[in-house]
C-alpha positions in Angstrom: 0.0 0.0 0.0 0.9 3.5 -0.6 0.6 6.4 1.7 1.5 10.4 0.2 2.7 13.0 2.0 3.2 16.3 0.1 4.8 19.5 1.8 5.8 22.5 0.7 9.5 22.7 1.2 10.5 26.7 0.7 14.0 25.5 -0.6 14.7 26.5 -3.5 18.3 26.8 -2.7 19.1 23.5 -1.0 18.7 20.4 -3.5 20.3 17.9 -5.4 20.9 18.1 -9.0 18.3 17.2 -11.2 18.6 13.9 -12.7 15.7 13.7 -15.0 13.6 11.8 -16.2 13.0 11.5 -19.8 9.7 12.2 -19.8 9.8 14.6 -16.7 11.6 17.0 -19.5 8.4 18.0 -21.4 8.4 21.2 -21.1 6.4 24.4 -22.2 7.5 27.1 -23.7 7.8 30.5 -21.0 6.1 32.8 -22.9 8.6 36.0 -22.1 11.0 37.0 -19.6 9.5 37.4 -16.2 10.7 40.0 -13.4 12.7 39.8 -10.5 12.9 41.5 -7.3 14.6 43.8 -5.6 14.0 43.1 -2.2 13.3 40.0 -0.4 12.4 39.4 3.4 12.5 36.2 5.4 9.1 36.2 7.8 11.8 33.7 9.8 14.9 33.6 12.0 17.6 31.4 12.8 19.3 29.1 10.0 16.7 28.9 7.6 16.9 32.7 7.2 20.6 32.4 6.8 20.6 30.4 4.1 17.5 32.2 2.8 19.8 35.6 2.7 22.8 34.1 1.4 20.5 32.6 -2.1 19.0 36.3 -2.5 22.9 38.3 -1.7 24.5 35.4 -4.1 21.8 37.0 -6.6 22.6 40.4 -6.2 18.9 41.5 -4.0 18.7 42.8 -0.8 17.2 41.2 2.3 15.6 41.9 5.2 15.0 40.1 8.5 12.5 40.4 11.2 12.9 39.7 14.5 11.2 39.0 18.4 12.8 41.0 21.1 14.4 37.8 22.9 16.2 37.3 19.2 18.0 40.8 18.6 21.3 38.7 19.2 20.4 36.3 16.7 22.8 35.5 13.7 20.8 36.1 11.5 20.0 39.8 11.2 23.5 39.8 10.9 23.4 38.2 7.2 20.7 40.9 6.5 20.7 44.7 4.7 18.5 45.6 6.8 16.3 44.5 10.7 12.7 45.1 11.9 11.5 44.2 15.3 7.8 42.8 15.3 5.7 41.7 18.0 7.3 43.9 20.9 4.3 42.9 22.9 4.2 39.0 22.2 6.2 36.3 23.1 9.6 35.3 21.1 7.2 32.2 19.0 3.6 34.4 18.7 5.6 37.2 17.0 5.9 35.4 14.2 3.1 34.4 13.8 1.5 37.7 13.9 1.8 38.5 10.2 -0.2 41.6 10.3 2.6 43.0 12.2 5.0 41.7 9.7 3.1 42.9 6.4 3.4 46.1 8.0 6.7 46.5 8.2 7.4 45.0 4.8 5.2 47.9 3.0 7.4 49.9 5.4 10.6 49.1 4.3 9.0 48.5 0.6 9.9 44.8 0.4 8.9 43.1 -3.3 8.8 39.6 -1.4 8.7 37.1 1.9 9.7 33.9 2.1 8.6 32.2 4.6 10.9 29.8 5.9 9.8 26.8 7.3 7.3 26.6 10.0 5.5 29.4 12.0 3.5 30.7 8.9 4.7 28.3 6.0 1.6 26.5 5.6 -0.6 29.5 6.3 -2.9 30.1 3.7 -4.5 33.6 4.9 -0.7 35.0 5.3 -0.3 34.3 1.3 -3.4 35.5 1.0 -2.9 38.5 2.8 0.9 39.1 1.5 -1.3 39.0 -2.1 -4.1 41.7 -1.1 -1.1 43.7 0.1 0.5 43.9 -3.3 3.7 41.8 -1.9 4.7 38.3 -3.8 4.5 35.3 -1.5 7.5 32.9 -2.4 5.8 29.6 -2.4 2.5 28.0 -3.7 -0.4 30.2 -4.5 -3.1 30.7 -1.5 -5.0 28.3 -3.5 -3.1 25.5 -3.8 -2.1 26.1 0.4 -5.7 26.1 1.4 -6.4 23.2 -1.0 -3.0 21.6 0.7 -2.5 23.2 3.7 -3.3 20.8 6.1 -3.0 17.0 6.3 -7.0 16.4 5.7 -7.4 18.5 2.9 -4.2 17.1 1.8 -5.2 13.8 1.6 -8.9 14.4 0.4 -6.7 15.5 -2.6 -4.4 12.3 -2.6 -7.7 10.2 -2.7 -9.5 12.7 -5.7 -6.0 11.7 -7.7 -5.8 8.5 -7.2 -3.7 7.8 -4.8 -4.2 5.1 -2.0 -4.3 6.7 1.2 -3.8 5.1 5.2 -6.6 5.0 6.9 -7.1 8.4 9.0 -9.7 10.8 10.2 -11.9 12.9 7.0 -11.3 16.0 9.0 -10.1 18.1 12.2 -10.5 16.5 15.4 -10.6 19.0 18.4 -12.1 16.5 21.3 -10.2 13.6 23.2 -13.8 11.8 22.2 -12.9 11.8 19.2 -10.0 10.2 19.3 -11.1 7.9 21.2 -13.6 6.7 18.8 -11.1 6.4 16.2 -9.0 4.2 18.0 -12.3 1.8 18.7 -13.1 2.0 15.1 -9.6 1.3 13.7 -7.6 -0.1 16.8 -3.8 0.7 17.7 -1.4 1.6 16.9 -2.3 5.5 15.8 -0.7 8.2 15.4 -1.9 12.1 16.3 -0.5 15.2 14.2 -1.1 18.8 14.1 -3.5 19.1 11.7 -1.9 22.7 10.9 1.4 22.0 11.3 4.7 20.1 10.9 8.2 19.3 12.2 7.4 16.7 14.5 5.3 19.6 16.9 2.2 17.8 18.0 2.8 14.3 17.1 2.3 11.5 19.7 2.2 8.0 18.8 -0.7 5.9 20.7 -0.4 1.9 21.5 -3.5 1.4 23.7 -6.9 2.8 24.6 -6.2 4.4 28.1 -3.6 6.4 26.3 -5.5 8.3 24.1 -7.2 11.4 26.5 -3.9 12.6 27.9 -2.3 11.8 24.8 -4.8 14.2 22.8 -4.8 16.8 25.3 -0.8 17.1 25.3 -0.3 17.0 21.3 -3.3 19.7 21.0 -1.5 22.2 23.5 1.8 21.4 21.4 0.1 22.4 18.1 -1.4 25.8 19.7 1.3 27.0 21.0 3.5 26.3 17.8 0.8 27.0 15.0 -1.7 29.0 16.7 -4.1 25.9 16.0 -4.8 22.7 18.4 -6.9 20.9 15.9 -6.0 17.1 15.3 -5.1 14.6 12.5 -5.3 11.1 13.4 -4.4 8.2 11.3 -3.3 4.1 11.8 0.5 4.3 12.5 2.7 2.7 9.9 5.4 0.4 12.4 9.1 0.5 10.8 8.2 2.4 7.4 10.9 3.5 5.7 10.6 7.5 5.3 11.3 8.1 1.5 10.8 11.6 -0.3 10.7 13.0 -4.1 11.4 16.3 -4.6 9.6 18.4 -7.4 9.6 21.8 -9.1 6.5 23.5 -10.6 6.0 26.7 -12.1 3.5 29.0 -13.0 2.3 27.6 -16.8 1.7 24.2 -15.6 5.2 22.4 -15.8 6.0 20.0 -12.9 9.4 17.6 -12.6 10.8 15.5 -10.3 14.2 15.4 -8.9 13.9 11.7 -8.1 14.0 10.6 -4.2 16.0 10.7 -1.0 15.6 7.9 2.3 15.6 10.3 5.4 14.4 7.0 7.5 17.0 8.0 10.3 15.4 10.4 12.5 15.0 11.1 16.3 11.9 12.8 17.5 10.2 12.9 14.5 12.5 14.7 12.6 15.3 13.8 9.9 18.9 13.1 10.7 20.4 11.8 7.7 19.1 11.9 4.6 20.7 9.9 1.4 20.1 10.0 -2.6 19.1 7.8 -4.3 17.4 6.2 -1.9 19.3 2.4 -1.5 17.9 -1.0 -1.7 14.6 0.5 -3.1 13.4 -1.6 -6.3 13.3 -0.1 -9.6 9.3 -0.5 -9.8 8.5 0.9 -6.2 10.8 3.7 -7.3 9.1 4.1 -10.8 5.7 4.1 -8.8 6.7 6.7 -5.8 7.8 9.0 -9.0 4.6 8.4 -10.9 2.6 9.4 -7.6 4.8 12.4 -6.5 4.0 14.0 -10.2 0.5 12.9 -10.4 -0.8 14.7 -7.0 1.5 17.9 -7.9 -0.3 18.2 -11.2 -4.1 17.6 -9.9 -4.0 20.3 -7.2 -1.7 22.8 -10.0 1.3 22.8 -7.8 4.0 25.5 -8.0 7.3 26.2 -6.4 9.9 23.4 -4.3 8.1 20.8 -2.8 8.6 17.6 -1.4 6.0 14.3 -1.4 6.8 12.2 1.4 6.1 8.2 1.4 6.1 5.8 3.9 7.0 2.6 3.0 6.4 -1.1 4.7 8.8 -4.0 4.4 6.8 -4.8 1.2 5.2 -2.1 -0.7 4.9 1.6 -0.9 1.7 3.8 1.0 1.0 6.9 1.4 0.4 9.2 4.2 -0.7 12.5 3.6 0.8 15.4 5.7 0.0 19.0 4.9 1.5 21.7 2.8 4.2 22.7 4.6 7.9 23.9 4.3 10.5 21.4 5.5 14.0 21.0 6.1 16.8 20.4 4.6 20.5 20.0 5.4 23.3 21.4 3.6 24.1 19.6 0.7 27.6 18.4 -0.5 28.9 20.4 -3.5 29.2 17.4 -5.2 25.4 16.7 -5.4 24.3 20.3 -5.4 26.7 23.2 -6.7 26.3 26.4 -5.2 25.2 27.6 -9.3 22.4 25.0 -9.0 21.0 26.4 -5.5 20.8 30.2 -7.2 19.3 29.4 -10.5 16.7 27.4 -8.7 16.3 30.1 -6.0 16.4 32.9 -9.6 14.0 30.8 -11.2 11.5 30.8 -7.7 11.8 34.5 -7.5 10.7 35.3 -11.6 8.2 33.1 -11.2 6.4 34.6 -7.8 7.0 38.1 -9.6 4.9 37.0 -13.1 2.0 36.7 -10.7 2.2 39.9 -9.1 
């Protein structure tokens, strides 16, 4: 069985190589040259903003970097032109999240573009939305394709419209412990709970037997809040010793989606990636072919644009998918041998045209 998981991973400057497919290369035509910014903010902090800066310096654009109060010291507003407090009356993780604050001091400091990074408001569908209506391009899928994608339920209603076999899991939000507990008498342990609005490992809490379940809800809910600003729930049966195996893909705005082929990142500690390694080895050549075939089919039905990355879990016999949500991931840097610095920018210049043709 095959369980999906597509995120939105706000790269674009991290990644392999492309080693594609034949029939991945079918491209159309760009119609005419599209426009590029000037100036790019990073509606982040920490090390995804750093790398962030260095793609749009390495370009030739200006940055700029926001900040909570408890991260003035933080490295990076160092690697940025210029540094705008926001949320001086929140707390160090709610001032991110507050993007009224930080649209606000982009018009201010008449930025062309945010990235957003990964987490806090990467899978946030009203902050594209609102980044739109203010006349600022939001690097990353259209508001769209986030709400269609944005969290794991609507993610994998689209997985099932496309085809795709899904793990069994609940057809929308769960905000009561009596829910949960329902689930787990329909479907039986083990499960899994996971922010239904979120990602990174916040929120998830793996569940072996009944009497588990209420404290178990009520401690992955509080997680999700205080990270994403949402405690809803996604449950779903929990896959034992999957292997975690991902495909990368590119789409742009007239339609085109490729691959980039796949990556094991089965190591991990605490839900999150250690190690990853490309190609992924000891995977069969039809499982592969199959994982590919998926990752470009579910891009395509929902109209996919920018980086993003279709996660699979896979059993000691065959591939399933579990849907996740929308949402910007990680990713370690790469060797130069896999991906040249010249391969990060162009992919970074192409993301940047792109956002500006639909501005």
């Amino acid at each position: 069985m095959v369980f999906v998981s597509i995120r939105v991973a706000q790269r674009g400057l991290h990644t392999k190589p492309p080693r594609l497919a034949h029939h991945a290369m079918q491209l159309k035509p760009r119609p005419e040259p599209l426009p590029q910014f000037k100036k790019v903010m990073v509606a982040n902090r920490g090390e995804i903003a750093t790398r962030v800066f260095r793609a749009v310096h390495e370009l030739g654009k200006k940055s700029v970097a926001v900040y909570a109060k408890e991260d003035k010291g933080s490295i990076h507003l160092q690697k940025a032109d210029e540094s705008y407090v926001i949320g001086k009356s929140l707390g160090p993780v709610e001032a991110y999240l507050n993007y009224h604050d930080i649209i606000d001091v982009a018009l201010r400091a008449e930025v062309d573009a945010i990235h957003p990074g990964y987490g806090f408001l990467s899978e946030r569908s009203d902050f594209a939305r609102a980044c739109e209506r203010a006349g600022i391009a939001f690097i990353g899928p259209s508001p769209d394709v986030m709400a269609r994608m944005g969290d794991k339920v609507a993610a994998r209603r689209a997985a099932i419209e496309a085809g795709i076999p899904v793990v069994p899991g609940t057809d929308h939000p769960i905000t009561t412990a009596e829910e949960a507990v329902e689930f787990f008498k329909a479907h039986g342990g083990p499960i899994i709970l996971k922010a239904a609005h979120g990602g990174g490992g916040r929120g998830m809490r793996r569940i072996d037997s009944l009497e588990e379940v209420e404290q178990a809800f009520k401690s992955a809910s509080r997680e999700a809040l205080t990270a994403f600003g949402d405690g809803s729930m996604f449950i779903e049966k929990f896959v034992v010793h999957p292997r975690h195996i991902e495909v990368q893909l590119l789409g742009d705005h007239h339609g085109n989606v490729i691959h980039l082929y796949e990556r094991d990142c089965s190591v991990q500690r605490r839900h999150q990636k250690v190690v990853e390694i490309a190609p992924a080895p000891h995977l069969a050549a039809e499982v592969r072919d199959r994982i590919l075939k998926d990752a470009l089919q579910i891009a395509r039905h929902v109209g996919y644009q920018n980086a993003g990355t279709v996660e699979f879990l896979l059993d000691q016999t065959d591939a399933t998918t579990s849907l996740k949500s929308t949402r910007v991931s990680r990713s370690s840097t790469p060797s130069p041998r896999r991906s040249p610095k010249s391969i990060s920018c162009k992919r970074k210049s192409k993301s940047l045209k792109a956002k500006a043709s639909a501005t």
